[in-house]
N, C-alpha and C positions, 0 to 999 in steps of 0.2 A: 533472474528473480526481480529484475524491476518493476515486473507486473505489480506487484505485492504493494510496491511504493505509490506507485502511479496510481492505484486503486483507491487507498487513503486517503491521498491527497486530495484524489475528487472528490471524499465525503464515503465510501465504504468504510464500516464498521470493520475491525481485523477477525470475526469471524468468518463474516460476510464473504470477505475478499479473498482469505484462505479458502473456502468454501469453493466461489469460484473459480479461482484457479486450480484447484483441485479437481473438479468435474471436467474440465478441458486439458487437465495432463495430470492423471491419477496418480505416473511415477515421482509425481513431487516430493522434493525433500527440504522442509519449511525448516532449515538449521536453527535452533535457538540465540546464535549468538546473530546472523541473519534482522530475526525478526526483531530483535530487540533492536538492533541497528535501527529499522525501520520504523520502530515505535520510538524510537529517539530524534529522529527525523522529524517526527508527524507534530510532537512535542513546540519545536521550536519552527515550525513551518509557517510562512505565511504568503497566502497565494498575491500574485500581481495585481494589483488593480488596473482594471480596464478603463481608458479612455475616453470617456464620451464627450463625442464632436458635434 
């Protein structure tokens, strides 16, 4: 279920992302304790800043 994370983190909204992960493998099971994990993640996230040479 890293899709979920990795989703977020690029800017998907967590309907969004549920949504698609969902259409590409219906038997998904989006655990509550899971997604919260995730939404705690997105909280305190901050992507890498890129380089420019």
């Amino acid at each position: 279920m890293m899709a979920l994370a990795v989703l977020r983190a690029i800017g998907f909204g967590l309907d969004d992302a549920m949504d698609m992960i969902q259409s590409r493998r219906p038997v998904v099971d989006f655990a509550d304790v899971y997604v919260r994990s995730v939404e705690e993640f997105i909280r305190s996230y901050q992507p890498a800043q890129q380089e420019r040479g």
